[in-house]
N, C-alpha and C positions, 0 to 999 in steps of 0.2 A: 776382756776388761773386768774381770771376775776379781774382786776387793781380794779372793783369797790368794788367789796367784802372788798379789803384789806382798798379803804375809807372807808366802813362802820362800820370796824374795829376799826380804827382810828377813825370816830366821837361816837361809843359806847363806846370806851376807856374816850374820852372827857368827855364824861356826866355823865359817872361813878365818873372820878374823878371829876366832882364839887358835887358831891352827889347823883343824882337822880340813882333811883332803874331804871334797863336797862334790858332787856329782846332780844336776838338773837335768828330770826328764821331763819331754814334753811330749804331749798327745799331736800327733799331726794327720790321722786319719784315720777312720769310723766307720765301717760296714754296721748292717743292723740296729741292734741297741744297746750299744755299747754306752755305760752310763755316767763317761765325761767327757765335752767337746773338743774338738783340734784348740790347739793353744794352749788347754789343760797343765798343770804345773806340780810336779812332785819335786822335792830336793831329796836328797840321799846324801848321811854322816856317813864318815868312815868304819862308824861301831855301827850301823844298821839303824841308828833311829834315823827314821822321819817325815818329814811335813808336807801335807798335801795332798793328793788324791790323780789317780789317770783311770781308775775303775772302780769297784766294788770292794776293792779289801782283797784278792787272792792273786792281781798281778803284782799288788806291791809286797805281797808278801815273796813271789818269787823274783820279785827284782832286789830284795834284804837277800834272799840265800844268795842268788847272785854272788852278791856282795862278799859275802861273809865266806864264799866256798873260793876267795882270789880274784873273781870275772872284775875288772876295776881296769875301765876302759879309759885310754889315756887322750883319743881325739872321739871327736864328735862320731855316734855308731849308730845303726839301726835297728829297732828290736819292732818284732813282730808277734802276736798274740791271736789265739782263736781262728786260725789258718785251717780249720779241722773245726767237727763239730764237736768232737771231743775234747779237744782241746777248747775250744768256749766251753764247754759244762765246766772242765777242771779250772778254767781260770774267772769262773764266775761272773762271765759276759752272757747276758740274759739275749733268750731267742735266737742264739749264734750270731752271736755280735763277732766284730773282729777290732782289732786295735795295733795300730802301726804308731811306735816312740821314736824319740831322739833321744840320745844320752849321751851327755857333756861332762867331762869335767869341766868343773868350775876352776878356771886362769886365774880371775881377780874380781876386786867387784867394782871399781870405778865406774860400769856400765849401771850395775843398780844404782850406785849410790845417784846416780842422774835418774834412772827410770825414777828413784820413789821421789827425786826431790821436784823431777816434773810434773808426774800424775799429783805429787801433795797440792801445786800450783794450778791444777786442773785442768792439768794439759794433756793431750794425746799425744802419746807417743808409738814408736813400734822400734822393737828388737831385732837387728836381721843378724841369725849367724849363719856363717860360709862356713858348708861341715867341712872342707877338703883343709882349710886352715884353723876351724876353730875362732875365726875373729870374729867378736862383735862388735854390730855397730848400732846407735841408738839416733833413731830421725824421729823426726816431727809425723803425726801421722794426718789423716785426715776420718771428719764423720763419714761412714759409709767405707769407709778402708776393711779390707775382712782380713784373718789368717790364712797365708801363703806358704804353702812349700810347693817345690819344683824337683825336688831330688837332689839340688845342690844347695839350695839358698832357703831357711826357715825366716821365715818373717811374721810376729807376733805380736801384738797392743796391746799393750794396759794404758789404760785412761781413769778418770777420775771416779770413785766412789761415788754410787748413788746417797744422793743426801734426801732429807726430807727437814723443811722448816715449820713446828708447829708454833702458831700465833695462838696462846692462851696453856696458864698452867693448871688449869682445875683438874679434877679427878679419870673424865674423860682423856685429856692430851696424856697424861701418864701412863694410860693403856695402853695409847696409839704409838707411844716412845718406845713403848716395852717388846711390844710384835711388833715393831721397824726394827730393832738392835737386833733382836735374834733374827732378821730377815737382813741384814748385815749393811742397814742403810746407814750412814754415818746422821745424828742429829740433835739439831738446832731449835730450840724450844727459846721463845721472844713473848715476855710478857709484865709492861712497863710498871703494872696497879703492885703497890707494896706488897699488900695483904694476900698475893698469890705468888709476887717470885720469892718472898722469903721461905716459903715450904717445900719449893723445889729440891727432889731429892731421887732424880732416877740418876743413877751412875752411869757412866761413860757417855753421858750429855753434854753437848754444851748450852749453857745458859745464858742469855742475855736479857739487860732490862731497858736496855734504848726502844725507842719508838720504835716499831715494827715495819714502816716506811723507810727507815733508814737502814735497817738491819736487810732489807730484803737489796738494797743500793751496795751494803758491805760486800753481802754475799756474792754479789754480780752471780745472779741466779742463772744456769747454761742449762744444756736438755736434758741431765742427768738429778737434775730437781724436781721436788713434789713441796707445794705449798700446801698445807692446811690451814685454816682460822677457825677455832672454834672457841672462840671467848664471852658468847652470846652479846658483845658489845658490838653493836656496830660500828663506833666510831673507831673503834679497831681493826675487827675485822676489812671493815671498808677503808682502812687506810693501808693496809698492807697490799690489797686486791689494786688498787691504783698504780701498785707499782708491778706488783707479779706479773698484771694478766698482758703487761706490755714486755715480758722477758720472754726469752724462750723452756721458762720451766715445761717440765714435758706433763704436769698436773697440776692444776689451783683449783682447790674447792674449798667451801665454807658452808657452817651448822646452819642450821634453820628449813622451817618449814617452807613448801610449797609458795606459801601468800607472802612469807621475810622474803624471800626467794628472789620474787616479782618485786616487790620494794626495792632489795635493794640492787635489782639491775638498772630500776628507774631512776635510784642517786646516782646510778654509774654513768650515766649517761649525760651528767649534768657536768662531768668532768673529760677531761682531753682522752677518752677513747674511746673507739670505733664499737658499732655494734658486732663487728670480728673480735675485738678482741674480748670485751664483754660474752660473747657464746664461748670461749674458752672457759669460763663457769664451771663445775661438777656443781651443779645444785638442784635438790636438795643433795648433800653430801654422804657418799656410800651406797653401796647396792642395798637392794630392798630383800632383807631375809628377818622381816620382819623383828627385828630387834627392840629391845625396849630398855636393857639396862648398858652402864658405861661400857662394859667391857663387850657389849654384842656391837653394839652399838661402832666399838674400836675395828671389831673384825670387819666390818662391812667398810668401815671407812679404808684401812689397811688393804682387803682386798679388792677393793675398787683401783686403787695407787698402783696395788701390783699386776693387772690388770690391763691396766692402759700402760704399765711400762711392757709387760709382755707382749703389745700389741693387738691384744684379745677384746675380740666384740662383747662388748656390755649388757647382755642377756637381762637381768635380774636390776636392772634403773626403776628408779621409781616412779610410779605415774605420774604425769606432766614436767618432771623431770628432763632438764634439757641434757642434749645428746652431745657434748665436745668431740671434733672430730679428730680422734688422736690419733689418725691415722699419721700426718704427716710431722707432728710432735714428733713420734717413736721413728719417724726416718730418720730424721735430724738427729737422735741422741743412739742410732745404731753406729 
């Protein structure tokens, strides 16, 4: 469910439709440390460019000679790599990694053109092609579904980009916007006061200025979400937290200290939810690497989010700091 897969998707669709013959490989099995997972997505142009990654840079360079020396396979084929420890050094599969492809040409794209228009609706889905015919098919998938091959039948998920919704546009959420994009979260920055959404200015954001209660109702937040609030307003911050911490976002946290902290789980309590879902909390918000300015400040908050999406015990929380148990958050959004 890697956001890149679905651009490589997206530019073999491209180059199909202006003509050129297009060829997708896909990673379907991993000895060692080989350093991209089954499901992995490379497209291949007819002139040797392109998009995506199944290793380090030297199988795709021999899947271009491939290419370019006539090998331009017309059904679905098997390629293997690193079978030999020599052969991992030469193809830059670290620790004798090994890696077992698929390689397709590309029929048509009708199938993407559904893959992205359902993963855009934040839907899961899965790709099955039958190598023996080359046909694919696109079904609905389910959380907890993994990638499948059998030797005859490849079955593959993409699903919805991870989002992140920051509540408050000050100097801080701009950091936090800044290392989520290059961490390829798609994001939603909500912040209703004039005098801070009119200076809004990170690009490939989106911006809204409705109430933040409603904006989190819009978004119908699912487990591939991370809430922030950090507008030092409470009446903000605790209006968005009312709706969040009742969704299945797979993170909600909010700024403040230890003692706001306590406050304001005490107001939370005064409103329709459980002290479960109130312990869904990150607060105080980000791990404790003792930060002091926005932008440390952004890391800790940043790596907390990726953290608990990773599934990774929280080492480094900060004293009295409650614990969310995100254990079963990150089931839900595997």
């Amino acid at each position: 469910m890697d956001s890149l897969d679905l651009q490589v998707l997206n530019q073999a669709r491209d180059w199909f439709s202006q003509g050129h013959k297009v060829w997708l490989v896909t990673v379907i099995e991993t000895w060692g440390s080989a350093p991209r997972p089954p499901g992995a997505l490379l497209c291949l142009r007819d002139d040797g460019q392109v998009a995506g990654s199944v290793s380090g840079g030297c199988v795709e360079d021999d899947l271009i000679d491939r290419l370019r020396h006539g090998e331009r396979v017309a059904t679905p084929s098997l390629i293997a790599y690193g079978v030999t420890k020599e052969e991992a050094a030469r193809f830059g599969l670290p620790c004798g990694g090994n890696l077992r492809l698929v390689q397709e040409p590309l029929q048509g794209v009708a199938w993407i053109d559904e893959v992205l228009a359902r993963t855009a609706r934040h839907e899961l889905v899965a790709r099955e092609l039958t190598l023996e015919t080359g046909v694919v098919r696109v079904d609905a998938a389910r959380r907890g579904d993994v990638f499948e091959f059998d030797g005859k039948t490849l079955r593959a998920l993409f699903g919805p980009r991870w989002r992140l919704l920051i509540i408050g546009a000050g100097q801080l959420s701009r950091v936090v916007a800044q290392m989520a994009l290059a961490l390829d979260f798609e994001v939603i920055c909500c912040d209703p006061r004039e005098e801070y959404n009119l200076s809004w200015d990170v690009p490939n954001t989106t911006f809204s200025k409705s109430m933040p209660d409603d904006v989190v109702l819009e978004l119908q937040l699912d487990p591939h979400c991370a809430v922030v609030a950090v507008t030092h307003d409470p009446k903000l911050d605790d209006m968005v937290l009312l709706e969040a911490l009742k969704s299945p976002a797979f993170y909600i946290g909010a700024l403040g200290s230890r003692g706001n902290t306590g406050k304001r789980r005490e107001r939370l309590l005064q409103f329709d939810l459980s002290p479960a879902e109130i312990d869904r909390l990150h607060g105080p918000i980000g791990l404790d690497i003792g930060a002091k300015t926005p932008a440390e400040i952004a890391v800790s908050i940043v790596a907390e989010i990726v953290a608990v999406k990773n599934g990774v015990l929280l080492m480094q929380k900060k004293d009295g700091s409650s614990m969310p148990d995100h254990a079963g958050a990150m089931s839900r959004a595997s």
